[in-house]
SEFIZA-3560 file (N, C-alpha, C; in Angstrom, 3 decimals):
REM SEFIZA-3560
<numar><xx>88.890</xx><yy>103.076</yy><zz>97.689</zz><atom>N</atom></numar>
<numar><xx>88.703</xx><yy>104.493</yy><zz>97.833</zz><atom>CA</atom></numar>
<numar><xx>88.374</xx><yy>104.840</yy><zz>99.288</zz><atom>C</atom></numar>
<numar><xx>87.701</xx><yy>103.848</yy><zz>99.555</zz><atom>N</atom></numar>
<numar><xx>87.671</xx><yy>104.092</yy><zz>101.190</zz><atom>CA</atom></numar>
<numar><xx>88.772</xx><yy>104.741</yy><zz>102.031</zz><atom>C</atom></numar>
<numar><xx>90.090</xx><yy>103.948</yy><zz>101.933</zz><atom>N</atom></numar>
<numar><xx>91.390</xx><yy>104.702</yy><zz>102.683</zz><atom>CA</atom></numar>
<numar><xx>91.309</xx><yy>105.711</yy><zz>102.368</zz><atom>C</atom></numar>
<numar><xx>91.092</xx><yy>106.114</yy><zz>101.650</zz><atom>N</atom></numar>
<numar><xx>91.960</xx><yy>107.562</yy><zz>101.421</zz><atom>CA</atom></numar>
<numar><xx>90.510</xx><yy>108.279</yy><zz>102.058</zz><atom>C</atom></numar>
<numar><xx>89.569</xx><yy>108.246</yy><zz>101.807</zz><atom>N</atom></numar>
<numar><xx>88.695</xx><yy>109.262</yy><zz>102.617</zz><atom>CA</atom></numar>
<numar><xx>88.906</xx><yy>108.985</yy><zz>104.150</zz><atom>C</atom></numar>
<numar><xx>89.251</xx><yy>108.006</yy><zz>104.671</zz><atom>N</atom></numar>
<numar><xx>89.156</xx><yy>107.712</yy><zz>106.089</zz><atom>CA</atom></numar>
<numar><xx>90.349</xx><yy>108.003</yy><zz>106.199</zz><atom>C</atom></numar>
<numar><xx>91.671</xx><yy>108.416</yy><zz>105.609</zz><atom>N</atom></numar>
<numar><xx>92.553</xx><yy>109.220</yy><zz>105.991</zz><atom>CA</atom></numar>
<numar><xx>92.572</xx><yy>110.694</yy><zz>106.018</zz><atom>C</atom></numar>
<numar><xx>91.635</xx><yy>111.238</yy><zz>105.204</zz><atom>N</atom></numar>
<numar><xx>91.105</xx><yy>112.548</yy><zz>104.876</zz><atom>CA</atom></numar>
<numar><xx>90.491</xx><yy>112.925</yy><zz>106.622</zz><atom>C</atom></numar>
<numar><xx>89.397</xx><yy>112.087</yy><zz>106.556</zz><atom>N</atom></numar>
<numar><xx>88.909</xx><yy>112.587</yy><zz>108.177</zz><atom>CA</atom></numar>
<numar><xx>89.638</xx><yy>112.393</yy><zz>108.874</zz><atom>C</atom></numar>
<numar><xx>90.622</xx><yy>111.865</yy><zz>108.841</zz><atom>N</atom></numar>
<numar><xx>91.733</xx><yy>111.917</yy><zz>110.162</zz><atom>CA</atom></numar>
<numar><xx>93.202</xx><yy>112.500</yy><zz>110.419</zz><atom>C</atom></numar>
<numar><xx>93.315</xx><yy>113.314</yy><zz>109.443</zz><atom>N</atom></numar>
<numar><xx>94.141</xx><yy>113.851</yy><zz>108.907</zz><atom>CA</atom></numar>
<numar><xx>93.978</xx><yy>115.164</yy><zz>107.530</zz><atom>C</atom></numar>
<numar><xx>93.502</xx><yy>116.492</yy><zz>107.961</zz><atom>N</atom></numar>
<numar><xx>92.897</xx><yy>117.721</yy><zz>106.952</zz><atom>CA</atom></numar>
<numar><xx>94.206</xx><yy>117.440</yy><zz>106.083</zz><atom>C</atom></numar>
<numar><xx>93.948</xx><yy>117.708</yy><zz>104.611</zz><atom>N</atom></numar>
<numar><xx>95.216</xx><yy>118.537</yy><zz>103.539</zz><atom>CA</atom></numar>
<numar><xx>95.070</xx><yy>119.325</yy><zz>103.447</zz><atom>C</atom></numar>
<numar><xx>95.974</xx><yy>119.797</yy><zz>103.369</zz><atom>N</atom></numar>
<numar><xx>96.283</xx><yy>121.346</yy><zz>102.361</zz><atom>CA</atom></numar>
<numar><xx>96.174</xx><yy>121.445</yy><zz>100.927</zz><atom>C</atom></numar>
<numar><xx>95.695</xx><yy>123.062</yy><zz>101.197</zz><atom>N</atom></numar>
<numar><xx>94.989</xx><yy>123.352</yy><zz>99.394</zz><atom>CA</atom></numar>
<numar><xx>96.355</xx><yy>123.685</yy><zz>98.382</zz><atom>C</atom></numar>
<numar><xx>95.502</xx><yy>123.773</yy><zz>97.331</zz><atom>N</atom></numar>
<numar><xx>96.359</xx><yy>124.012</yy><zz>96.456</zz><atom>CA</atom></numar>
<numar><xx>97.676</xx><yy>125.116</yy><zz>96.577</zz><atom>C</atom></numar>
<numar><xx>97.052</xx><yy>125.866</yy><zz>97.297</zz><atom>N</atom></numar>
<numar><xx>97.730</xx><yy>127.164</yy><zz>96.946</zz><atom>CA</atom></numar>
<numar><xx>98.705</xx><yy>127.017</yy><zz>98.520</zz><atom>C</atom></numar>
<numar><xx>98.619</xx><yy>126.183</yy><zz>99.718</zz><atom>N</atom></numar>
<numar><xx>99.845</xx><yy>126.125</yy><zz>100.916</zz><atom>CA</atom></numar>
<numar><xx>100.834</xx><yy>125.138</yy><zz>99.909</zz><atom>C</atom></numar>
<numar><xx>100.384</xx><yy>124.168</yy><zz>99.467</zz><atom>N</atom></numar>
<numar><xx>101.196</xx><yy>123.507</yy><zz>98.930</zz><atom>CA</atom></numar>
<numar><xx>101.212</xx><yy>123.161</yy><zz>97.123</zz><atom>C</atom></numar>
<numar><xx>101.311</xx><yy>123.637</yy><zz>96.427</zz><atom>N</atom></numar>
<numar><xx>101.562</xx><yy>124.150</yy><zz>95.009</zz><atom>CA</atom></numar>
<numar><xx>101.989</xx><yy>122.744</yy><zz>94.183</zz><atom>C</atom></numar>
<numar><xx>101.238</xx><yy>122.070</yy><zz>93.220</zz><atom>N</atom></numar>
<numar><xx>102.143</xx><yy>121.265</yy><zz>92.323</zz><atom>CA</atom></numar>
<numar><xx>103.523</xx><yy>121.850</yy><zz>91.529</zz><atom>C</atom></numar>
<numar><xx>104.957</xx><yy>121.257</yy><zz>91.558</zz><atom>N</atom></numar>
<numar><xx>105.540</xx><yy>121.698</yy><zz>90.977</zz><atom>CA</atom></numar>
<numar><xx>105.898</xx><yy>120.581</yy><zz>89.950</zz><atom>C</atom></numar>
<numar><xx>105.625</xx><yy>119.592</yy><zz>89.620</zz><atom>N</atom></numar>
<numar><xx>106.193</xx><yy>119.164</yy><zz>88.553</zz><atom>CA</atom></numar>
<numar><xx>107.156</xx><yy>118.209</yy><zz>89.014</zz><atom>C</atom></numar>
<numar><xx>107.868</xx><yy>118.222</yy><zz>90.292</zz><atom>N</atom></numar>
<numar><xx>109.484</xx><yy>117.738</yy><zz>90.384</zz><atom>CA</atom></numar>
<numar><xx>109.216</xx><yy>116.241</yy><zz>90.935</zz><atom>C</atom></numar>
<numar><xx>110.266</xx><yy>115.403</yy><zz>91.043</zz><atom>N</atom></numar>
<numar><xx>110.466</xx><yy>114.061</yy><zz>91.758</zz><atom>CA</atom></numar>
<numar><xx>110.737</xx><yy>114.413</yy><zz>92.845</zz><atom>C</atom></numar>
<numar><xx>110.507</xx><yy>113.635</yy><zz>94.234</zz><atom>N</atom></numar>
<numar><xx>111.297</xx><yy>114.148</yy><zz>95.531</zz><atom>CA</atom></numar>
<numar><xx>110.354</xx><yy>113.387</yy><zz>96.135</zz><atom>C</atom></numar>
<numar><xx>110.178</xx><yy>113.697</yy><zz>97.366</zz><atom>N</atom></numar>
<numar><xx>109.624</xx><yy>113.363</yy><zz>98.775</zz><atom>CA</atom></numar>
<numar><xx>108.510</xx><yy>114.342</yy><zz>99.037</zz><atom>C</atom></numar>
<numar><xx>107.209</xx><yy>113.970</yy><zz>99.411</zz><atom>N</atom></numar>
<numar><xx>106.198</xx><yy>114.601</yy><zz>99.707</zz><atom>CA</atom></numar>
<numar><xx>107.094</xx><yy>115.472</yy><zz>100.912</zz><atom>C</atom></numar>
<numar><xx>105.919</xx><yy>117.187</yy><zz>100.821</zz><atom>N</atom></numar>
<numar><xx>106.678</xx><yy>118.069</yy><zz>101.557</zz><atom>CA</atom></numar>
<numar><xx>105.654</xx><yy>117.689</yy><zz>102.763</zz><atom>C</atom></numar>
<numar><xx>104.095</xx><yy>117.936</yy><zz>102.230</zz><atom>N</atom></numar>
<numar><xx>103.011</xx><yy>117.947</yy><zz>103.441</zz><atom>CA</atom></numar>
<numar><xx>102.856</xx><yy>117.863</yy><zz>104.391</zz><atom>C</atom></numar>
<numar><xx>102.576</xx><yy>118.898</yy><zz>105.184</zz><atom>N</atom></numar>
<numar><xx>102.179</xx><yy>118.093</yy><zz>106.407</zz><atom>CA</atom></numar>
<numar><xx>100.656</xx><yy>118.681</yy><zz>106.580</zz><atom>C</atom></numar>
<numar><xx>100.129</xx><yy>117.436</yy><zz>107.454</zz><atom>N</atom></numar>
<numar><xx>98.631</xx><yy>117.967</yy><zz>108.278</zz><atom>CA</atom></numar>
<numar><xx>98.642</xx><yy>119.523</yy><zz>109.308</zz><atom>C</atom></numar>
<numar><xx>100.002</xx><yy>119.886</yy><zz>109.650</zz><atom>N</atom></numar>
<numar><xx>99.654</xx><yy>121.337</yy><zz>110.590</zz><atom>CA</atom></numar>
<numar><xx>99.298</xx><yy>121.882</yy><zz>109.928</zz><atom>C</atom></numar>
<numar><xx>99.210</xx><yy>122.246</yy><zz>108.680</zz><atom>N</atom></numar>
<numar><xx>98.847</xx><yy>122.975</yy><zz>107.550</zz><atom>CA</atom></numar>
<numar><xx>97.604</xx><yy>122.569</yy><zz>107.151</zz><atom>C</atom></numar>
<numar><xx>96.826</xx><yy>121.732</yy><zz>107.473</zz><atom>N</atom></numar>
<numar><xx>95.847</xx><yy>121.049</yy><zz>106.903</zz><atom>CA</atom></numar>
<numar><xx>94.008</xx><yy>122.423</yy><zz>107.221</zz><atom>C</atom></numar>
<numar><xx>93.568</xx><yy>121.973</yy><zz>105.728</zz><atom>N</atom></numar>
<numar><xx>92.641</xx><yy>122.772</yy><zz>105.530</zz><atom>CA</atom></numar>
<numar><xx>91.376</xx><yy>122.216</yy><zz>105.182</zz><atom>C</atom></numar>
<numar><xx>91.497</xx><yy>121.599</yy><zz>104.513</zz><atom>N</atom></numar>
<numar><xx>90.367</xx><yy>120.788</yy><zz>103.833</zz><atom>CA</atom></numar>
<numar><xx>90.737</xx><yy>119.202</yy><zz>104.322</zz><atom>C</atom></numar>
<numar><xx>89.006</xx><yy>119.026</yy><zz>104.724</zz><atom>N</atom></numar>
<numar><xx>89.031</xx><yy>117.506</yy><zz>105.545</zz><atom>CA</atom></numar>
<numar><xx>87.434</xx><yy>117.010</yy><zz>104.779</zz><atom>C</atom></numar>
<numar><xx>87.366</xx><yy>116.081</yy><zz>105.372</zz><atom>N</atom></numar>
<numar><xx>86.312</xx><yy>115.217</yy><zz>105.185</zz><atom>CA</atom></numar>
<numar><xx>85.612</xx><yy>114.611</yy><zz>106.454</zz><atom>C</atom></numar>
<numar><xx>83.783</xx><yy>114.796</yy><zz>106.625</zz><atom>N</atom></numar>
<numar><xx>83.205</xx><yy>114.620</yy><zz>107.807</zz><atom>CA</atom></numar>
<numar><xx>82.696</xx><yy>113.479</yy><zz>107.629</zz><atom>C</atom></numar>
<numar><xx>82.754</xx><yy>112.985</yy><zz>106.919</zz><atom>N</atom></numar>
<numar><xx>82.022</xx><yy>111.233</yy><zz>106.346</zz><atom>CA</atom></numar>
<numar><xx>81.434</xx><yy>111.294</yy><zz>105.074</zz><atom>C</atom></numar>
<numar><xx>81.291</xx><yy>109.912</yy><zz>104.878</zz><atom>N</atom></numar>
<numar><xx>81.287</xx><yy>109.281</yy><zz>103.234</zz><atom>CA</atom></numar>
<numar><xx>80.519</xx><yy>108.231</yy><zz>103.505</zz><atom>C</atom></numar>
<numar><xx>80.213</xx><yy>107.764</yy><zz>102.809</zz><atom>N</atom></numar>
<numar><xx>79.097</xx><yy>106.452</yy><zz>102.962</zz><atom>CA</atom></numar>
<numar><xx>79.231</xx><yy>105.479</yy><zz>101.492</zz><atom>C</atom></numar>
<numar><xx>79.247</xx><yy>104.575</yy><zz>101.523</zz><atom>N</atom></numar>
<numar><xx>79.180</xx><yy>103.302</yy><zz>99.998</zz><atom>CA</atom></numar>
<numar><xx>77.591</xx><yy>103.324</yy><zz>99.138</zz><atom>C</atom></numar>
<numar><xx>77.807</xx><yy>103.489</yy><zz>98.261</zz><atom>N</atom></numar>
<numar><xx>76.225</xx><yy>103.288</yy><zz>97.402</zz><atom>CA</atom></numar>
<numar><xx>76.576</xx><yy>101.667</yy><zz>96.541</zz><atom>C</atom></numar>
<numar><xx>75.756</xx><yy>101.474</yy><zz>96.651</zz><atom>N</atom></numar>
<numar><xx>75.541</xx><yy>100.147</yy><zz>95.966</zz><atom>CA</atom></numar>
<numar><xx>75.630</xx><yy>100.031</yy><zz>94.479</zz><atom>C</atom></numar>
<numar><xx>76.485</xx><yy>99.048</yy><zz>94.398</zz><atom>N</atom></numar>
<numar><xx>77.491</xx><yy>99.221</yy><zz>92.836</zz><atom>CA</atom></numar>
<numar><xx>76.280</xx><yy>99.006</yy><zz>91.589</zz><atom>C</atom></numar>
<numar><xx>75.915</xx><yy>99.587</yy><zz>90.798</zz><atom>N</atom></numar>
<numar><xx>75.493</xx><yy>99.921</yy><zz>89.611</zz><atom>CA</atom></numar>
<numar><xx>73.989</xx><yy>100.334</yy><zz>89.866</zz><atom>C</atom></numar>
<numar><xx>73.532</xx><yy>100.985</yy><zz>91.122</zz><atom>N</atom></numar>
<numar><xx>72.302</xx><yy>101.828</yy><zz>91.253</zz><atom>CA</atom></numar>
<numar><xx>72.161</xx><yy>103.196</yy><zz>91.142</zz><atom>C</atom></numar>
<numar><xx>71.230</xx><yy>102.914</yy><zz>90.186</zz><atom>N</atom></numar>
<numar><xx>71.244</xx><yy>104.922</yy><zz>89.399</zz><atom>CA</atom></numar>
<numar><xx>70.599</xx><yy>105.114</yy><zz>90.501</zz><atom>C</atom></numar>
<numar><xx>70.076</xx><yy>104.753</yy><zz>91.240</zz><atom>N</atom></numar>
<numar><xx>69.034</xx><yy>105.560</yy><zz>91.738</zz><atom>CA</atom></numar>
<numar><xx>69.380</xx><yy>105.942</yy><zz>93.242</zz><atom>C</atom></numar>
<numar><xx>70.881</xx><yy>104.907</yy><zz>93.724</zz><atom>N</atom></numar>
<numar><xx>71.562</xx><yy>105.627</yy><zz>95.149</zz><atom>CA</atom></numar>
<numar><xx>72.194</xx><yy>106.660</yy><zz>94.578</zz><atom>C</atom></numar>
<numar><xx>72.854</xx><yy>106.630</yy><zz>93.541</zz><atom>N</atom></numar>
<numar><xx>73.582</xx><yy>107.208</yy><zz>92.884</zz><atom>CA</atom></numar>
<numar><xx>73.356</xx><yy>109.026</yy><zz>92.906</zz><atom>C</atom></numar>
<numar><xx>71.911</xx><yy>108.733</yy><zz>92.082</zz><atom>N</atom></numar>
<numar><xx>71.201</xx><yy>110.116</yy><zz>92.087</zz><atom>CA</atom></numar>
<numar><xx>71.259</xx><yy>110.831</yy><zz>93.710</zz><atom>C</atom></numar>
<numar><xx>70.727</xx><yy>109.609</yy><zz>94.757</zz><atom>N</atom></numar>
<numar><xx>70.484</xx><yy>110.027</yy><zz>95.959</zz><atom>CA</atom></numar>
<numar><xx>71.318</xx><yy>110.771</yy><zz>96.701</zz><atom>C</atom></numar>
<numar><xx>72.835</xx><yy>110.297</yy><zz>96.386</zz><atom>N</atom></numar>
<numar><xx>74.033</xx><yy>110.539</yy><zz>96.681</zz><atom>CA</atom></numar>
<numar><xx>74.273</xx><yy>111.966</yy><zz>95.874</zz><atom>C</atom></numar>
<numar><xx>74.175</xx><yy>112.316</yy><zz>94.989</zz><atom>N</atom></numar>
<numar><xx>74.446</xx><yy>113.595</yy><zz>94.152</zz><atom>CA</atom></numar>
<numar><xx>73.464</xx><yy>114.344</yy><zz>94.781</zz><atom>C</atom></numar>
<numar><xx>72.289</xx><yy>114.143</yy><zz>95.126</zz><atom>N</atom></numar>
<numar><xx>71.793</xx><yy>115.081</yy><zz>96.100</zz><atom>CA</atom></numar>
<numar><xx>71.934</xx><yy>115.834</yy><zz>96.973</zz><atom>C</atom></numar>
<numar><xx>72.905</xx><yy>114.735</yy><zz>97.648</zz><atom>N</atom></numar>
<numar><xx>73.516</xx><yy>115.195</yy><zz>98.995</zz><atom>CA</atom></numar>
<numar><xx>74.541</xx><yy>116.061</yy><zz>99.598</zz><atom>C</atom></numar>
<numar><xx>75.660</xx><yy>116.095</yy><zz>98.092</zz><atom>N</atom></numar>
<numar><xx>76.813</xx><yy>116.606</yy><zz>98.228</zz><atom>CA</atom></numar>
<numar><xx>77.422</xx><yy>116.296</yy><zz>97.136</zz><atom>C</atom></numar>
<numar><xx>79.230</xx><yy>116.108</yy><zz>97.139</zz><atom>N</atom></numar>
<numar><xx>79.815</xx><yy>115.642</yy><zz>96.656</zz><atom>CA</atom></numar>
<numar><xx>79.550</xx><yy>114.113</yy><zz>96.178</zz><atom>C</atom></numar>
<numar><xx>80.142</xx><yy>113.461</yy><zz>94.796</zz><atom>N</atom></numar>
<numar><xx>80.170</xx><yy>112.509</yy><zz>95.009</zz><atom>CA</atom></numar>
<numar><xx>81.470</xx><yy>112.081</yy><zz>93.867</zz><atom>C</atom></numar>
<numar><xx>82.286</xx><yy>110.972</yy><zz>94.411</zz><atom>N</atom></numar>
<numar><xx>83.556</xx><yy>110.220</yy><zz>93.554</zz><atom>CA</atom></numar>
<numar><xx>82.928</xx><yy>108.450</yy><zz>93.702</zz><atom>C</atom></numar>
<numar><xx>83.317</xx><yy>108.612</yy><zz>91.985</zz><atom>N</atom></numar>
<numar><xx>83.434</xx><yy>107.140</yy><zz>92.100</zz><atom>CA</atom></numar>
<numar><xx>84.736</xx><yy>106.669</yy><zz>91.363</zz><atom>C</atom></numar>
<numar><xx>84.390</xx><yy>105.451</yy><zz>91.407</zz><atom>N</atom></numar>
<numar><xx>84.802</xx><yy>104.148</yy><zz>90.966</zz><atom>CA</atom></numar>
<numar><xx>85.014</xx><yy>103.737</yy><zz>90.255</zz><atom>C</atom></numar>
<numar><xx>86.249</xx><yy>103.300</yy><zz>89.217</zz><atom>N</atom></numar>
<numar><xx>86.260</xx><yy>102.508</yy><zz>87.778</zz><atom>CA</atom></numar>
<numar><xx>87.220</xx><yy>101.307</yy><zz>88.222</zz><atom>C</atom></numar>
<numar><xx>86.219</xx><yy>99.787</yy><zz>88.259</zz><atom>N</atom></numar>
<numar><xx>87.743</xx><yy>98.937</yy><zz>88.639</zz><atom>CA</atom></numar>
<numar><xx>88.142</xx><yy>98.750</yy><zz>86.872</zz><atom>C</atom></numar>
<numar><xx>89.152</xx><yy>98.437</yy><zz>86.900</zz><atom>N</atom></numar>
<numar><xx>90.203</xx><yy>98.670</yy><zz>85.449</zz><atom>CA</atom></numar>
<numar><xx>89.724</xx><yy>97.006</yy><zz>85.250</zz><atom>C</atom></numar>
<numar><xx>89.600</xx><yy>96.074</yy><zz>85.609</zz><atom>N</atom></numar>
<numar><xx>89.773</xx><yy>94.597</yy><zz>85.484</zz><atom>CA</atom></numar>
<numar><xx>88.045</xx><yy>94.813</yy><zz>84.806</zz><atom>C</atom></numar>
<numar><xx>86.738</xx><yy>95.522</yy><zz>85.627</zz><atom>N</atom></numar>
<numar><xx>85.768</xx><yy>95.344</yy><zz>84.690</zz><atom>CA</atom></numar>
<numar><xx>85.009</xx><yy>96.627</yy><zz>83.852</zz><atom>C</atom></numar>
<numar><xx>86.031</xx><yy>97.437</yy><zz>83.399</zz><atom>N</atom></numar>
<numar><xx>85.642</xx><yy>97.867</yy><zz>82.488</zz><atom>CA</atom></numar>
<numar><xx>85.156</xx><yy>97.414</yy><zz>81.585</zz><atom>C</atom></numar>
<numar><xx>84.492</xx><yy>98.402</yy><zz>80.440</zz><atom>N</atom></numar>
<numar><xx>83.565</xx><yy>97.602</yy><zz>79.344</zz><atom>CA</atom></numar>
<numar><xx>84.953</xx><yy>98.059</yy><zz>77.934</zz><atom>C</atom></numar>
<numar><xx>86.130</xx><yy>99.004</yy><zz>78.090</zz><atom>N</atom></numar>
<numar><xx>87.110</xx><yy>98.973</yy><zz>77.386</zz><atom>CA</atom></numar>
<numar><xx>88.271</xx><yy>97.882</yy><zz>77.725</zz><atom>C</atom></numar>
//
């Protein structure tokens, strides 16, 4: 998950509404001149602590993590 936020700060996207889901197959249209929404930094919490966890929801936003190999399904 890291890449993609460290491509976020280095590169803004565009919102929903410059660039619209349509449903179709093709070639990404996007570009960054258009870019609106970015990311100023992110930081790692330590894997199964409620309590960075909480710290982190404090702060802002927060996304995590499901690796598929250790799920409990």
């Amino acid at each position: 998950m890291d890449g993609a936020f460290e491509y976020v700060e280095a590169n803004k996207l565009e919102t929903e509404s410059a660039y619209p889901y349509t449903a179709k197959n093709g070639n990404c249209q996007a570009t960054t001149a258009k870019g609106q929404v970015g990311v100023t930094g992110f930081t790692d919490v330590v894997a199964n602590s409620v309590d960075q966890l909480m710290a982190a929801a404090n702060l802002g936003p927060v996304s995590v993590a499901v690796e598929a190999d250790k799920a409990p399904w």
